[in-house]
N, C-alpha and C positions, 0 to 999 in steps of 0.2 A: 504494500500500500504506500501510494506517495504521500510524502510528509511538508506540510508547512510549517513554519518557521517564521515568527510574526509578532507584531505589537498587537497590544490589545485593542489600544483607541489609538490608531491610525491611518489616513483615507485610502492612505496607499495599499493596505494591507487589508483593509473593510471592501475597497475594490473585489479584491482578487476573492475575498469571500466571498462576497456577493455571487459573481459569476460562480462558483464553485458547488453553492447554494442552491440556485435557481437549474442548473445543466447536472447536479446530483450524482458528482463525481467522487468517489469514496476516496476518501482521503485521512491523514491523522494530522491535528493540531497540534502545537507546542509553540506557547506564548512564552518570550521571554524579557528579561529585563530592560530597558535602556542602560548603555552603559555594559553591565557586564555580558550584555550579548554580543559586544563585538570581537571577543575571543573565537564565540562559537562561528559566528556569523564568517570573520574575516578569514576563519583556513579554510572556509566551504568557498566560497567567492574572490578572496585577496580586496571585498570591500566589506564596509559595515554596514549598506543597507538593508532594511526591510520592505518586502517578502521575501521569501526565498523555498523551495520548492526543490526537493530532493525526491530524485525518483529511483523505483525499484531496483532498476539496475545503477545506484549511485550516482548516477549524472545529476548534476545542479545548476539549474535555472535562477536565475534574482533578476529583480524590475517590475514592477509590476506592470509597462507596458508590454513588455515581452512577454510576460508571463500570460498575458490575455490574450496576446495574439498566439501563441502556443495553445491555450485553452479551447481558444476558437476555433483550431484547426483540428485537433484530436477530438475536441469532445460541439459538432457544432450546434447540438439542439436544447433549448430553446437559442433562435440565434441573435445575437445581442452588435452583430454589424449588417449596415441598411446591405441589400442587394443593389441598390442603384449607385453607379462610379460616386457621381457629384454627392450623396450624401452620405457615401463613404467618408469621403477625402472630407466632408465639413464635421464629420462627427469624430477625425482623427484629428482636424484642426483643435475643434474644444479641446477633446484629451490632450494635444499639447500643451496650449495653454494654462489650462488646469493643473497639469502634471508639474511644466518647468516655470511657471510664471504665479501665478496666484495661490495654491494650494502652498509653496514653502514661506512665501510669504505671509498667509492666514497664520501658518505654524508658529511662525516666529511671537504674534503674538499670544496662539494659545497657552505654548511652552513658558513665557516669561510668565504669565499670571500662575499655572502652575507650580514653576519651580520657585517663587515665592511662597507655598507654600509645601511643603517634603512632603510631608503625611498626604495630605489630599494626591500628590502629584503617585507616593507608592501607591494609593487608593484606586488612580487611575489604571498606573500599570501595572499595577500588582495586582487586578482582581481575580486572579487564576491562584496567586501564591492561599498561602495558610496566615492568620493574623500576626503569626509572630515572623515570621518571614515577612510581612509585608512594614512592620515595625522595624525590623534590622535595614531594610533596603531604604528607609527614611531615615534614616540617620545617615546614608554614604551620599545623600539625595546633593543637601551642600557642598558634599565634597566634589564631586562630580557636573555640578553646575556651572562652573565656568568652561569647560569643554564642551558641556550639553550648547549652550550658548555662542561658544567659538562655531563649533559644528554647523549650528543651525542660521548663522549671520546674525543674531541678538546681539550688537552690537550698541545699542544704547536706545533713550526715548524714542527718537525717528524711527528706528526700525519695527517696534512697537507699533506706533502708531500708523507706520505703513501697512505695515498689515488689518490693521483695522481697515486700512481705507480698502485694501485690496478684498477684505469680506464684503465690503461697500460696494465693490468694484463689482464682484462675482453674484452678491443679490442681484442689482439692477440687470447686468446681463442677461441671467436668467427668466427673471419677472419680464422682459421683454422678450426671451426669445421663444419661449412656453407659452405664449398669451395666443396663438394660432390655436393648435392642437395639445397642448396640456405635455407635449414633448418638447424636447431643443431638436431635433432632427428627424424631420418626417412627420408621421402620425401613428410611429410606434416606439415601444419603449428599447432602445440602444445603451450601447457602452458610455456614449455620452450624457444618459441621463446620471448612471451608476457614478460613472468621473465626478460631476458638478454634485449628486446629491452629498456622495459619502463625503467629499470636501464641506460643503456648508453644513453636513453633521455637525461637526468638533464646533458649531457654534450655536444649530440647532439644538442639536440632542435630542434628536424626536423619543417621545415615549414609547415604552413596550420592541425596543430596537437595539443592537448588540452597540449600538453610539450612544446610549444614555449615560449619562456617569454615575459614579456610585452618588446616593445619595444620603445624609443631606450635602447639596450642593456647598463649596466652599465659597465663603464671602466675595471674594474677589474675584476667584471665576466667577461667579453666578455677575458681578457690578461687569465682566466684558463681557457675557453674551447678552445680559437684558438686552440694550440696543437694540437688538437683531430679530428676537421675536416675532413683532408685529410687522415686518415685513411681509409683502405676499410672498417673495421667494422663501420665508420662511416655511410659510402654509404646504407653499410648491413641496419641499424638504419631506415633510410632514406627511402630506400626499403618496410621493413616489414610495417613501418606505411602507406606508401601508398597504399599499397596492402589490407592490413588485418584492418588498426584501424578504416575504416567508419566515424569517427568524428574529426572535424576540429577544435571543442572549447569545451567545457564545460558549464554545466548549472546549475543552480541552480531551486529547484523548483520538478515538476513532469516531469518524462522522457516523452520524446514526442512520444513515440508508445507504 
């Protein structure tokens, strides 16, 4: 059975579930930490990104664009890219964008209100650990915070607040390009709804969906996503997961079909 190798709450890796999800591909999960994943992560790959995707016979895939376009080609039913050229190439246009432009940028500011606070932030990625394991990996949370930060460009207030705007950026997008057909591409549901929803996740946090956070919500997280809310592309968010995401939590272990 292929194995992933993944963040809890992360789009890039909420991505590749999703598709994984919906196309009911047997697989095992294995969530791990920020930070001390990149041991495991960087002898499988020589990087430290997530997902990462280890198959039966050994071979390992990382990217979660690759990784979908791989997905989509082994396993193609339900199909999650248009059949027509032109909304092909505009529905890989978003995933770029999304992937290399707005999506690390949103990050940088979920990560900073996060890593202000350790507990909440193991709470986030530790929801797989045991309590006392998710206690010990909030205490290495500060120590590991100024790399977390280098890493991810948090580079001071501006980049912060860039990324708010780039959440700003990515609602209005959406809220305008869904307002046709209830899709960004076409009049059915694609890889480019997956890309834009699982990203405006980490600010939605639709309920009853493997992007909620634990809760109760932390102060300061909860003071950067308020904003965001009452946007329609929030609703939009809201929407696509209840429609299309089938899973309600996350699991570790062997997929259940």
């Amino acid at each position: 059975m292929i194995e992933l190798l993944q963040f809890r709450h992360s789009p890039y890796n909420e991505k590749l579930r999703w598709a994984l999800d919906l196309k009911r591909v047997p697989h095992r999960r294995r969530s791990l930490l920020p930070g001390p994943h990149m041991g495991v992560v960087k002898k499988l790959t020589g990087r430290t990104q997530t997902p990462v995707l280890v198959m039966d016979d050994g071979a390992v895939i990382d990217g979660s664009a690759r990784l979908l376009d791989w997905l989509e080609e082994r396993h193609p039913e339900p199909r999650l890219m248009p059949d027509d050229p032109a909304q092909r190439e505009q529905m890989l246009a978003i995933q770029r964008r999304f992937d290399e432009d707005i999506t690390p940028r949103i990050r940088r500011a979920v990560l900073d209100a996060l890593l202000r606070r350790p507990r909440y932030f193991a709470a986030v990625f530790g929801e797989a650990e045991s309590p006392l394991k998710r206690r010990l990996y909030s205490l290495i949370v500060p120590l590991a915070a100024p790399i977390v930060r280098k890493g991810n460009g948090i580079t001071g207030a501006a980049a912060v607040a860039d990324g708010i705007a780039a959440g700003r950026e990515a609602m209005e997008f959406v809220a305008a390009q869904a307002t046709a057909t209830g899709y960004l591409v076409g009049d059915r549901f694609t890889l480019a709804d997956i890309t834009a929803a699982s990203t405006l996740a980490t600010l939605v946090r639709p309920a009853n969906s493997p992007m909620q956070c634990p809760q109760p919500l932390d102060s300061l997280f909860a003071e950067l996503i308020a904003p965001f809310q009452k946007h329609p592309a929030a609703q939009w968010v809201r929407d696509i997961y209840s429609r299309h995401r089938g899973a309600s939590a996350d699991f570790e272990g062997p997929s259940p079909y």
